[in-house]
Backbone as CSV, one residue per row, in Angstrom:
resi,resn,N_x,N_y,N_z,CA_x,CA_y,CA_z,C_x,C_y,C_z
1,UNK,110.622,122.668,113.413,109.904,123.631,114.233,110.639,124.958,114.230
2,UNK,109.584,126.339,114.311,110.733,127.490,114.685,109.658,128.293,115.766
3,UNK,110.855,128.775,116.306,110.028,129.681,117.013,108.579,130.840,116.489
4,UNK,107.873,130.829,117.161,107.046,131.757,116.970,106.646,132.908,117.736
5,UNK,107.601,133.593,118.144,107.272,135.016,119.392,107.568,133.770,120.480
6,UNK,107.232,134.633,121.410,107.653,134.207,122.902,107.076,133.094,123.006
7,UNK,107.209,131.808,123.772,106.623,131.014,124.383,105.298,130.113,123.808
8,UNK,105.875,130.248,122.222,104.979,129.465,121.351,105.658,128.428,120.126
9,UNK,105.256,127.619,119.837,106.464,126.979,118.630,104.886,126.851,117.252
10,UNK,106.026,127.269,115.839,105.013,127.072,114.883,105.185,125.769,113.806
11,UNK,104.181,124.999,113.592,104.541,123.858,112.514,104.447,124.339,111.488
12,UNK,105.280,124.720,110.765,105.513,125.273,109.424,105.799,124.135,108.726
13,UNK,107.028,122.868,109.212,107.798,122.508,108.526,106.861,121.035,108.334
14,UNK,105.868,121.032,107.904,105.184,119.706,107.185,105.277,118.939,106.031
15,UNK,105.330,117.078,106.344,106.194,116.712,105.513,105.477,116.938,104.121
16,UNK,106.238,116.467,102.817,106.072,116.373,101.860,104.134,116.050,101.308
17,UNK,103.989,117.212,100.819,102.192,116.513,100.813,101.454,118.069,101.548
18,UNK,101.777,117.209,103.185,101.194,117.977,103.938,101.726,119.612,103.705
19,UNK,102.454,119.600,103.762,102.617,121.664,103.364,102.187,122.169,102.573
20,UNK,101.607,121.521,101.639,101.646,121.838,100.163,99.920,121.778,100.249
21,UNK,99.206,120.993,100.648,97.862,121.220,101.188,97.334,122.427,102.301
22,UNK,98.719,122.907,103.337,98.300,124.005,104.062,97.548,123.016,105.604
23,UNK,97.261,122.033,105.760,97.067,121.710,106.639,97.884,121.859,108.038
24,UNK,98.829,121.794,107.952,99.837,121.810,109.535,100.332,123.314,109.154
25,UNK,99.983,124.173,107.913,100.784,125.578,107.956,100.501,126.893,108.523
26,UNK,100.959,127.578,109.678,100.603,128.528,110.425,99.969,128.178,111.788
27,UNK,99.888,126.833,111.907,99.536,126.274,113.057,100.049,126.665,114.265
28,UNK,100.338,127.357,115.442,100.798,127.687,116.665,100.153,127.057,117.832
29,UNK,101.596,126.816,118.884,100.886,125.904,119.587,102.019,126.503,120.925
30,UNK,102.030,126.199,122.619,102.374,126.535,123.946,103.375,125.394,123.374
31,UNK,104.594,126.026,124.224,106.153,125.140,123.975,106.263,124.501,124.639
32,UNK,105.195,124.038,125.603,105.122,122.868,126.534,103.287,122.585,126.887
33,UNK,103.252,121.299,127.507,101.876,120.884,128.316,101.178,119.896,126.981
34,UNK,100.270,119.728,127.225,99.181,118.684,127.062,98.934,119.649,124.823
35,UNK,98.593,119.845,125.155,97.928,120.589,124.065,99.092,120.808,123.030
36,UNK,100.379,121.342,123.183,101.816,121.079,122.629,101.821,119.562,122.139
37,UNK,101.524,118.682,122.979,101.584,117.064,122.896,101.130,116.412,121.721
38,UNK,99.774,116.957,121.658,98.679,115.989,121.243,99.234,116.698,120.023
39,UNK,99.200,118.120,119.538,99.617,118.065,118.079,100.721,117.992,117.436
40,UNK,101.795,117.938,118.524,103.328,117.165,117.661,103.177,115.689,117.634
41,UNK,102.364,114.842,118.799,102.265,113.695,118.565,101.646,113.250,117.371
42,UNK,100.541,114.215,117.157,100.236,113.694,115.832,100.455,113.902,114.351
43,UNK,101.465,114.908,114.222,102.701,115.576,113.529,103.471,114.492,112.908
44,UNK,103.535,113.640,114.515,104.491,112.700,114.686,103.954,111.515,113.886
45,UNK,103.031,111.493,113.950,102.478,109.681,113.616,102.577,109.317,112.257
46,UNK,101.538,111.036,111.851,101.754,111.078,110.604,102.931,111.197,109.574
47,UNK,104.028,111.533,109.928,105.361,111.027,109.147,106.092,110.481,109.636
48,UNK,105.600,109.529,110.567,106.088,108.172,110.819,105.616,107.063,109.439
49,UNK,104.411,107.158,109.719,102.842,106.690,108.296,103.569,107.169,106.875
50,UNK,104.215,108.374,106.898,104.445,108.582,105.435,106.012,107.876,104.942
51,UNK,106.528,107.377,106.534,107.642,106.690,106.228,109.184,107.708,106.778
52,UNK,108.489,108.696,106.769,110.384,109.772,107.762,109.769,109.151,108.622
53,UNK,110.796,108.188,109.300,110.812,107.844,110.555,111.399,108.619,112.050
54,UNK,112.523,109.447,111.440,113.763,110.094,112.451,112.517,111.150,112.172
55,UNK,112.236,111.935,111.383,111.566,113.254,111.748,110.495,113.037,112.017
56,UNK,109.276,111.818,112.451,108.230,111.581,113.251,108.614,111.641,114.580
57,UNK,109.883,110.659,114.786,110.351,110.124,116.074,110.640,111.610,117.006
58,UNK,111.376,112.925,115.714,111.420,114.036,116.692,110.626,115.272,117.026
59,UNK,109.458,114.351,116.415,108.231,115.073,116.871,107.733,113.934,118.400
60,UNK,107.175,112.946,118.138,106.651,112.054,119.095,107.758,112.426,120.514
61,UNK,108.862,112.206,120.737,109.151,111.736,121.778,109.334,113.048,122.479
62,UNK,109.549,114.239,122.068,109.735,115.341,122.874,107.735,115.103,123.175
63,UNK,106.916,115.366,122.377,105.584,114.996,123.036,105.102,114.653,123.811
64,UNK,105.787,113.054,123.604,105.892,112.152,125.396,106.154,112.688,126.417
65,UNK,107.832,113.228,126.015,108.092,113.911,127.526,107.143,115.431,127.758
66,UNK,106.334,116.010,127.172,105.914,117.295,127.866,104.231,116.508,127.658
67,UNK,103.782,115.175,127.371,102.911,114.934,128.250,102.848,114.438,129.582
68,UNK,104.189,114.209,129.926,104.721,113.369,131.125,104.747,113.992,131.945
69,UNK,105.565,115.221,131.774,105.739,116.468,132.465,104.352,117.245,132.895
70,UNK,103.663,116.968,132.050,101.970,117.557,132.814,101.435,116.557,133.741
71,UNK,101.911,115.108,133.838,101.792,114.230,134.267,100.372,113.481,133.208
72,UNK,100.084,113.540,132.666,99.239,112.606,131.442,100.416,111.516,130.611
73,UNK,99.353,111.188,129.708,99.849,110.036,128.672,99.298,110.169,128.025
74,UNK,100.387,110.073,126.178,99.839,110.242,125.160,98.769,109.360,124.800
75,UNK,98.720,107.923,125.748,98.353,106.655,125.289,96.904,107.033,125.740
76,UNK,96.538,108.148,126.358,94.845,108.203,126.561,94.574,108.953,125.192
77,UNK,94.986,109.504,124.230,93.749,110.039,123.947,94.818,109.186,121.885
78,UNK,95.517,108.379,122.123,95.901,107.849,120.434,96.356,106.883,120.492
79,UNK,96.512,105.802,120.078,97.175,104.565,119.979,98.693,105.062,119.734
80,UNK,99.286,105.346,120.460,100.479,105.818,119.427,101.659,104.534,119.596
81,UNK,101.881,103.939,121.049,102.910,103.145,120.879,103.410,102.386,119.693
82,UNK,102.501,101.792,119.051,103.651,101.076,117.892,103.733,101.760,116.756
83,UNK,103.869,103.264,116.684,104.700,103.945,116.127,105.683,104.052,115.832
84,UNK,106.141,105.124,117.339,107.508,104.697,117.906,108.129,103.100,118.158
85,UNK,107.722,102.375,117.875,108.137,101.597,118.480,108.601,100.779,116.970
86,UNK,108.119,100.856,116.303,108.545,100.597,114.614,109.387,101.323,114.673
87,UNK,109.028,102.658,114.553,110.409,103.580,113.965,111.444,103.680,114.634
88,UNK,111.555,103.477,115.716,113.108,103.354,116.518,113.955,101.798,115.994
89,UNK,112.509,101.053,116.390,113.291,99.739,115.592,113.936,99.918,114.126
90,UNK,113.202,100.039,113.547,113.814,100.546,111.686,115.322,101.171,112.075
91,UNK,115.126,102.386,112.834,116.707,102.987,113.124,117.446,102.376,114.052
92,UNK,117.136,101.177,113.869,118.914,100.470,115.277,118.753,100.794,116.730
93,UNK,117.070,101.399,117.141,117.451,101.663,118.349,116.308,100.953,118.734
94,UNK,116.378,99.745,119.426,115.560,98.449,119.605,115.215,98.912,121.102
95,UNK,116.280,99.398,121.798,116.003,99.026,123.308,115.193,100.363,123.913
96,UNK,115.543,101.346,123.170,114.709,102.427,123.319,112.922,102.490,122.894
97,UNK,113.110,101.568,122.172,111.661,100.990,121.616,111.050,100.355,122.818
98,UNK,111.931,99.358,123.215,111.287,98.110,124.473,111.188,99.119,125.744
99,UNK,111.993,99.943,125.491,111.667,100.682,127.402,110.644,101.430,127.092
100,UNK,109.784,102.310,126.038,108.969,102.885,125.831,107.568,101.617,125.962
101,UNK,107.796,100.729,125.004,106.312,99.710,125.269,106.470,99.143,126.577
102,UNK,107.382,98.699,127.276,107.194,98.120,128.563,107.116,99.077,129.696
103,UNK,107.060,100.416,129.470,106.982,101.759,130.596,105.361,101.627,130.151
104,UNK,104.905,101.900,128.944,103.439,102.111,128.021,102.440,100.679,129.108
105,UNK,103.070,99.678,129.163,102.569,98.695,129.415,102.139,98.600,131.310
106,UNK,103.031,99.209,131.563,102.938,99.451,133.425,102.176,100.303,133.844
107,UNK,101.797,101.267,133.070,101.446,102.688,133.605,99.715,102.113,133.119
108,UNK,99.682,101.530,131.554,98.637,101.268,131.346,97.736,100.119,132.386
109,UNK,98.315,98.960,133.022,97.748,98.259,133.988,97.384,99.144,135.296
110,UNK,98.413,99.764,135.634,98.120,100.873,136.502,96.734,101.813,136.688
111,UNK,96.689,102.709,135.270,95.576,103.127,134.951,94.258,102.414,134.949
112,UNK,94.509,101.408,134.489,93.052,99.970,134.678,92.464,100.572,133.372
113,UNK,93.524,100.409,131.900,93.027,100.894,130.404,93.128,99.590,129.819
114,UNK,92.388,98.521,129.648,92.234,97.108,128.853,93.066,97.495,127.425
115,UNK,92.525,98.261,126.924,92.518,98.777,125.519,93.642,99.214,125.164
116,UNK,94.392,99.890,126.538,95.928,100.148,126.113,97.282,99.147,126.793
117,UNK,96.121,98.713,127.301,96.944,97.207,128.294,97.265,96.341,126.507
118,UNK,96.155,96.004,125.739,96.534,95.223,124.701,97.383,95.793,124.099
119,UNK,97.002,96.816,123.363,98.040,97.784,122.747,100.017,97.473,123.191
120,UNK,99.882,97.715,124.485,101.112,97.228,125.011,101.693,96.372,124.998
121,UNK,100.931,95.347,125.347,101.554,93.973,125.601,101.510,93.332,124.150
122,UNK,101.012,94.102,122.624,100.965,93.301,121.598,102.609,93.953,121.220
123,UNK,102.769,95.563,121.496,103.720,95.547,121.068,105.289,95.162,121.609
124,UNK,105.159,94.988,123.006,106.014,94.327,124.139,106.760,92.960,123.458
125,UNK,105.345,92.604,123.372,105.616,90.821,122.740,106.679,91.075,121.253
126,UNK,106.198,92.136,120.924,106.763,91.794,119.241,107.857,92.100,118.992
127,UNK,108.687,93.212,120.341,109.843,93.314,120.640,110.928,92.350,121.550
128,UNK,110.293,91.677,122.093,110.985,90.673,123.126,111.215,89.205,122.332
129,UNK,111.564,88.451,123.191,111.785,87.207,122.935,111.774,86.274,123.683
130,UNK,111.334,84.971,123.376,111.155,83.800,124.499,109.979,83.671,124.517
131,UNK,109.319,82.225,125.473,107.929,81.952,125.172,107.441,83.190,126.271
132,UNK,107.873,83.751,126.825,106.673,85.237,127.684,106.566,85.996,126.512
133,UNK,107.477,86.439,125.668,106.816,87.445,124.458,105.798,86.641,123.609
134,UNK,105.498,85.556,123.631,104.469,84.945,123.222,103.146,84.742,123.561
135,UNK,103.508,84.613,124.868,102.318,84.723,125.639,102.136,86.179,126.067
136,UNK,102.896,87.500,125.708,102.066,88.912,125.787,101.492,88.711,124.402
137,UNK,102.003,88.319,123.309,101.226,88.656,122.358,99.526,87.988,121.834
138,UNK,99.780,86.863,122.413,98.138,86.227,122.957,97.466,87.200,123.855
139,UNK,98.070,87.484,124.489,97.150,87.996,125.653,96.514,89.766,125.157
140,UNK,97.676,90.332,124.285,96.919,91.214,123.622,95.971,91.520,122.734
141,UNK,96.141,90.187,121.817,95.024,89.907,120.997,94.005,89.148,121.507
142,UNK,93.914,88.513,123.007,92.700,88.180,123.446,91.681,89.728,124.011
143,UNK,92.792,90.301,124.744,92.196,91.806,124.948,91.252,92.370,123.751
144,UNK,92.099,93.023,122.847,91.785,93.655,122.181,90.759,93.152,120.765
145,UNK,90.591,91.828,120.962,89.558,91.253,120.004,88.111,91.660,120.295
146,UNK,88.438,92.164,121.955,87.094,92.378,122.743,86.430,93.682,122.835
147,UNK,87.367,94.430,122.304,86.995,96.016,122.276,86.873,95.979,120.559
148,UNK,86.440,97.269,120.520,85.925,98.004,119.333,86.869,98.254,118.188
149,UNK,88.259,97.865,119.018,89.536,98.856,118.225,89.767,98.038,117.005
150,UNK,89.510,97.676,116.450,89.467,96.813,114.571,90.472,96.558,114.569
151,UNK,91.253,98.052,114.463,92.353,98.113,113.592,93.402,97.762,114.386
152,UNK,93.430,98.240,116.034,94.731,97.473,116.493,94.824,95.905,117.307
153,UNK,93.205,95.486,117.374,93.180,93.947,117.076,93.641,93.299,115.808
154,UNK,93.893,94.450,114.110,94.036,93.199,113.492,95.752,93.489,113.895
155,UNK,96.205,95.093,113.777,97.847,94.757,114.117,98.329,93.891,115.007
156,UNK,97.614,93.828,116.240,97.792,93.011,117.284,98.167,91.763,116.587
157,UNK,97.333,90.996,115.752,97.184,89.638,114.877,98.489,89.511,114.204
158,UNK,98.710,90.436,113.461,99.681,90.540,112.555,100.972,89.951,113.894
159,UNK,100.709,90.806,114.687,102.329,90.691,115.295,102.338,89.361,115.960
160,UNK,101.418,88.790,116.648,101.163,87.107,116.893,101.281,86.469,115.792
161,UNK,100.841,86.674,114.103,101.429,86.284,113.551,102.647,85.912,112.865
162,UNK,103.561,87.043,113.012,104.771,87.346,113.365,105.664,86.392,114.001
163,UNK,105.297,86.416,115.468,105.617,85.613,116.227,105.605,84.078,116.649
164,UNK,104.112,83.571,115.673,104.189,82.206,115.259,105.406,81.496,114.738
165,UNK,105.083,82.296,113.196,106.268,82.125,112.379,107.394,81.891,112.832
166,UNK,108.204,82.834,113.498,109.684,83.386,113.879,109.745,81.572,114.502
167,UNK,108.925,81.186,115.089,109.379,80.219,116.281,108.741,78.812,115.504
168,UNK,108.634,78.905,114.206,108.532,77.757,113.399,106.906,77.329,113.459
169,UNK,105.880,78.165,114.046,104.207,77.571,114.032,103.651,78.090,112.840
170,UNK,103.561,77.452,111.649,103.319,78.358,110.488,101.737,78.343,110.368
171,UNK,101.110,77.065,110.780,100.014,77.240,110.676,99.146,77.882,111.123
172,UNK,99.541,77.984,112.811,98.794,78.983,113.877,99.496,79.994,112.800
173,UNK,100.188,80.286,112.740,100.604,82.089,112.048,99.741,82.490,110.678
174,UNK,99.008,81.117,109.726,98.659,81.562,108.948,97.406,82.131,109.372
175,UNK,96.486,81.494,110.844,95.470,81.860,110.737,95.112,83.169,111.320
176,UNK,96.400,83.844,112.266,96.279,84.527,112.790,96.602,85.867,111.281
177,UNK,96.989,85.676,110.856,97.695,86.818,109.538,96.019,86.976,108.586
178,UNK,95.910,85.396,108.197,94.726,85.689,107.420,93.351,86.487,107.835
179,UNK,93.112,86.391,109.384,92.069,87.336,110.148,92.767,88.629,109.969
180,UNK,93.897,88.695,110.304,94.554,90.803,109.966,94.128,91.089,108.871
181,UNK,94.255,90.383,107.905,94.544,90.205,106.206,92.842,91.207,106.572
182,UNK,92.108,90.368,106.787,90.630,90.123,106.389,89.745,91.639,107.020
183,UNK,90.570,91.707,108.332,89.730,93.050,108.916,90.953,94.580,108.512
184,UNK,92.014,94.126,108.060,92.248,95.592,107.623,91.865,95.504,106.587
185,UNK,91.520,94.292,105.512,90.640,95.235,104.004,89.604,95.636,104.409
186,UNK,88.466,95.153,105.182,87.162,95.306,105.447,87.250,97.055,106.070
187,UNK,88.246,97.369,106.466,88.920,98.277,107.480,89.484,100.099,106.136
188,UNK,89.498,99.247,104.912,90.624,100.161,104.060,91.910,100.601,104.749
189,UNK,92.654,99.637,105.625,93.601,99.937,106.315,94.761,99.633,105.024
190,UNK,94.783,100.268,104.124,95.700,99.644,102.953,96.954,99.216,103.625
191,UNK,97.702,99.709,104.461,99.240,99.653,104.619,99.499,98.193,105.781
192,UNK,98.511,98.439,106.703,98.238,97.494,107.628,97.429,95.915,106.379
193,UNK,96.701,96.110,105.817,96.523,95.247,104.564,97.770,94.705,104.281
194,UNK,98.443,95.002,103.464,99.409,95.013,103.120,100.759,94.423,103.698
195,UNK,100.899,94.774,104.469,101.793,93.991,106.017,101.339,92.535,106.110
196,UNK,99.989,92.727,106.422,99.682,91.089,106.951,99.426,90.291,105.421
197,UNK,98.913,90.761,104.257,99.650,89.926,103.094,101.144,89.126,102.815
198,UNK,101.948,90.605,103.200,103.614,90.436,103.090,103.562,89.075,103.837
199,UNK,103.531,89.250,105.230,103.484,88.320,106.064,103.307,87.265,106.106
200,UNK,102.220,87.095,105.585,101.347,85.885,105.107,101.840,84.597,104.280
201,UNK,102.175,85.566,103.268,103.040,85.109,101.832,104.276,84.386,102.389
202,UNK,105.178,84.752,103.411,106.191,84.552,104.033,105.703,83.434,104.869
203,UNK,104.909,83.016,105.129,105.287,81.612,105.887,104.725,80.667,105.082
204,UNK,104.760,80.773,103.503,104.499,79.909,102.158,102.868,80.125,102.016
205,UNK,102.579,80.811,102.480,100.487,80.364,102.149,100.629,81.749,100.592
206,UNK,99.569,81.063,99.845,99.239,81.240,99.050,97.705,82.242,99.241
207,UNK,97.852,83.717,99.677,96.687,84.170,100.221,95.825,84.005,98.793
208,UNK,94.083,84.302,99.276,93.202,83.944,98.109,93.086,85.698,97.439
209,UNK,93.266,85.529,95.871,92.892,86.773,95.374,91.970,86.936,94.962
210,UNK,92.316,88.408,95.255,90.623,89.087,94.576,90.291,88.739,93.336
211,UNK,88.800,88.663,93.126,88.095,88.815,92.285,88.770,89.490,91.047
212,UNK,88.674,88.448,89.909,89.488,89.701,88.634,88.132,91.231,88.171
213,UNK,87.101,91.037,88.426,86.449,92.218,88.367,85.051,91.892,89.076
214,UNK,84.614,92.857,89.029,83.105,92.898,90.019,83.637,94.015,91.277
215,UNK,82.747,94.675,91.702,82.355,95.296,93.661,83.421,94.619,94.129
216,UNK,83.115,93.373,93.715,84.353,92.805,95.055,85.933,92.669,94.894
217,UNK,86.258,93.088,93.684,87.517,93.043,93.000,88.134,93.960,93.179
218,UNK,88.495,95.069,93.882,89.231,95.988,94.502,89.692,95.820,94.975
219,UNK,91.489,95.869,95.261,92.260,95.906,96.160,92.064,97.452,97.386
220,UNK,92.601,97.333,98.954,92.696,97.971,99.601,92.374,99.751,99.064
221,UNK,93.464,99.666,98.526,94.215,101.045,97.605,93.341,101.822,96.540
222,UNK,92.741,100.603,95.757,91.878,101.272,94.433,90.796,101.273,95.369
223,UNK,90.181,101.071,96.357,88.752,101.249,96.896,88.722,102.667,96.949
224,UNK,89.750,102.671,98.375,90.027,103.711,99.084,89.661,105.120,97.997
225,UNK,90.855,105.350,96.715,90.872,106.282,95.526,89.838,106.241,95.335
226,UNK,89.055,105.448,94.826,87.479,105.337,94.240,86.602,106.011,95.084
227,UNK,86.530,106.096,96.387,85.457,106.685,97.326,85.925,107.599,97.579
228,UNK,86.873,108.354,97.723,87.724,109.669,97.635,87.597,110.383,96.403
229,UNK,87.671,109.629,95.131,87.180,110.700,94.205,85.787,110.589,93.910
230,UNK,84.822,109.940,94.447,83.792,109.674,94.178,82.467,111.060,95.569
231,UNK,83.772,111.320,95.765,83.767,112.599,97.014,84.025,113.613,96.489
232,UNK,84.597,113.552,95.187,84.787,115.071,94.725,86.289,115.384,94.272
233,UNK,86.873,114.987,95.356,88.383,115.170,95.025,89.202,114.992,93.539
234,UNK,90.110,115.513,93.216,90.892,115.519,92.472,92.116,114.605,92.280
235,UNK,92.805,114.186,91.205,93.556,113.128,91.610,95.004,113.470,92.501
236,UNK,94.779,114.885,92.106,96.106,115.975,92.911,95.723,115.638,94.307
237,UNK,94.584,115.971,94.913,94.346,115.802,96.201,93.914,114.813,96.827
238,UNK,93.589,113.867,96.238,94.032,112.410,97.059,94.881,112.061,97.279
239,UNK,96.203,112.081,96.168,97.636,111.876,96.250,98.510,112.596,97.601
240,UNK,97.652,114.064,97.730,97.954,114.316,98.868,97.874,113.943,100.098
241,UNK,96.802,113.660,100.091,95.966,113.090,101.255,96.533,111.897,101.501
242,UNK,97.021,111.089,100.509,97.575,109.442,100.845,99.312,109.559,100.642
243,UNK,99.361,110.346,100.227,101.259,110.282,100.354,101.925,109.953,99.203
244,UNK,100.920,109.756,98.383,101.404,109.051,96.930,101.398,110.205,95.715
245,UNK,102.325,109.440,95.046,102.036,110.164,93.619,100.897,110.509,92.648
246,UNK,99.981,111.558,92.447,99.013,111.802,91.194,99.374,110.127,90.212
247,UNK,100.143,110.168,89.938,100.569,109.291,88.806,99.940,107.756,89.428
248,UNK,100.118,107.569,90.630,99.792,106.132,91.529,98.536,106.748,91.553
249,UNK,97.629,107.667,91.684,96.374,107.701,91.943,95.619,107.393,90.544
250,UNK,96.147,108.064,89.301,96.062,107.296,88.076,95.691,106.411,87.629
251,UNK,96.900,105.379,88.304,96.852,104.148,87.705,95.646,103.758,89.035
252,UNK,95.305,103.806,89.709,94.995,103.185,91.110,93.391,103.458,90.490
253,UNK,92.445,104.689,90.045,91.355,104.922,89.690,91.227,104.025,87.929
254,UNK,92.409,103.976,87.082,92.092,103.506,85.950,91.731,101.840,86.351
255,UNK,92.767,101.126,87.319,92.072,99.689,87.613,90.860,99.908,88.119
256,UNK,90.185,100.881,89.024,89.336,100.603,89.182,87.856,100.845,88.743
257,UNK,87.947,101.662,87.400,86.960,101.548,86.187,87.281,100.533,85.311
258,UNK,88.020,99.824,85.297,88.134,98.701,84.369,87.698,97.511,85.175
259,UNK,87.499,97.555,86.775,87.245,96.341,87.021,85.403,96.462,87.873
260,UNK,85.129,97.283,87.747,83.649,97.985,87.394,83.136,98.318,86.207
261,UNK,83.379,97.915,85.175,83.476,98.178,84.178,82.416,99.660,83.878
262,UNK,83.084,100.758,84.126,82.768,101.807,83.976,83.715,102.798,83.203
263,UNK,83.220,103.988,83.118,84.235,104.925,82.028,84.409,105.797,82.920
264,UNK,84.256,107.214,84.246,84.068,107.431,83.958,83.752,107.958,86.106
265,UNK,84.650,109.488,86.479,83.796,109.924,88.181,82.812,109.341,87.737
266,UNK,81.960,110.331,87.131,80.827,109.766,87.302,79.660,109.119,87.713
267,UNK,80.546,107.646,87.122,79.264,106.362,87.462,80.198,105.655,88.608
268,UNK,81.165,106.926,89.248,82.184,106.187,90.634,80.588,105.891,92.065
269,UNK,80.009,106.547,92.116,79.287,106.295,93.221,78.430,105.036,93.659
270,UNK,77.447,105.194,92.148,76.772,104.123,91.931,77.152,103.193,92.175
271,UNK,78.523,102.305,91.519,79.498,101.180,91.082,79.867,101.307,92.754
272,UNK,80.090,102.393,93.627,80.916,101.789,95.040,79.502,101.422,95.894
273,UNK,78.376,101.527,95.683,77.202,101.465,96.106,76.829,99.690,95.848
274,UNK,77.645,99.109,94.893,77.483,97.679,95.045,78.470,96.778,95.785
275,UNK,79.767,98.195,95.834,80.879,97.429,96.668,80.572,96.990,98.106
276,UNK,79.514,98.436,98.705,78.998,98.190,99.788,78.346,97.094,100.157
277,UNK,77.617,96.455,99.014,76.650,95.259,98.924,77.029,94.383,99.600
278,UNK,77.981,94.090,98.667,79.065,93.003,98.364,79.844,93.037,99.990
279,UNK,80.081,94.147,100.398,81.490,94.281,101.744,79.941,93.600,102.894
């Protein structure tokens, strides 16, 4: 961050990708309150997502505190807790993680927010230990199976799956991993995909693979590329957009004319028009 004139801060400094697209560049924002919050928090998330963990974390948590200080919470208007709550863990700082989800978790019952009550208590559970972190992590994925939120019912899953495992239930863990598995592809949640595969694989199951070609033979990753350039984009600017290398977008669009058997943008629309079928 640097200053920008009096009583304003500017995001110039966007990670790798993002600057280079101009999205976060020249952006100005009040050096405190609600509105300061929401766009370092999400400053924050996003290179948490691209993997700088320490330079998400020092966007997010000054956020927290000057949404706190207005007296709000970031947790109304983004899922953000298991962000932070990964990335402190990754850096050795576990307990700073647990006082953030179990503060996230009080304020949210308080509020009477179901949605961030799960949120909490999935990530509470996945930091703690003993059969009560077991039973928050049920209880978040009973929540949150019930709302709309897809994507942090399937993380929710993942982390009960998690937690199966750790405590020797491999089977409950496979079934809980294989439902994450199932709604972050349906989801193009590639990374969250991906996790609950890792996962999966790890308590010996043999997940089922895709299709060697057809609509339905796309992994997470080559979909995603395929309907992004099938949008117009360039392979420069998807790469941007996803954090990856041109070179990974490459290879990521060449599997997926070979397993559509197409040549060719082109005939990208048509060919994702049966994926839809098929999904």
């Amino acid at each position: 961050m640097a200053l920008a004139g009096s009583g304003s801060v500017a995001l110039v400094h966007g990670p790798a990708g993002i600057g280079k697209s101009g999205l976060l560049e020249s952006v100005t924002l009040p050096d405190a309150g609600m509105n300061a919050a929401t766009l370092l928090s999400i400053r924050g998330l996003v290179l948490i997502a691209a993997g700088d963990h320490g330079r998400g974390l020092s966007d997010l948590l000054p956020a927290d505190g000057w949404a706190r200080s207005a007296g709000l919470s970031l947790g109304v208007g983004t899922s953000w807790v298991p962000s932070p709550a990964a990335a402190l863990t990754s850096l050795g700082r576990r307990e700073e993680a647990v006082e953030i989800a179990r503060r996230e978790l009080a304020e949210a019952g308080a509020f009477g927010a179901p949605h961030l009550r799960g949120i909490a208590l999935s990530a509470c559970g996945s930091l703690e230990s003993g059969p009560a972190a077991l039973t928050r992590l049920r209880e978040g994925v009973a929540i949150l199976e019930r709302s709309q939120a897809r994507l942090d019912h399937a993380r929710a899953l993942v982390n009960l799956g998690v937690g199966l495992r750790d405590r020797g239930q491999r089977e409950p863990a496979r079934r809980q991993l294989s439902e994450a598995l199932d709604i972050a592809s349906r989801c193009g949640a590639i990374a969250l995909a991906e996790r609950a595969r890792s996962e999966l694989i790890a308590t010996g199951a043999r997940p089922r693979r895709e299709q060697l070609t057809g609509p339905g033979s796309l992994t997470p990753a080559e979909l995603r590329a395929a309907r992004m350039a099938a949008d117009g984009l360039s392979n420069r600017e998807i790469a941007q957009a996803l954090f990856v290398s041109a070179k990974t977008i490459e290879t990521q669009l060449s599997a997926a004319y070979a397993k559509l058997s197409i040549a060719s943008r082109r005939e990208l629309r048509g060919a994702l028009e049966k994926v839809a079928a098929v999904g």
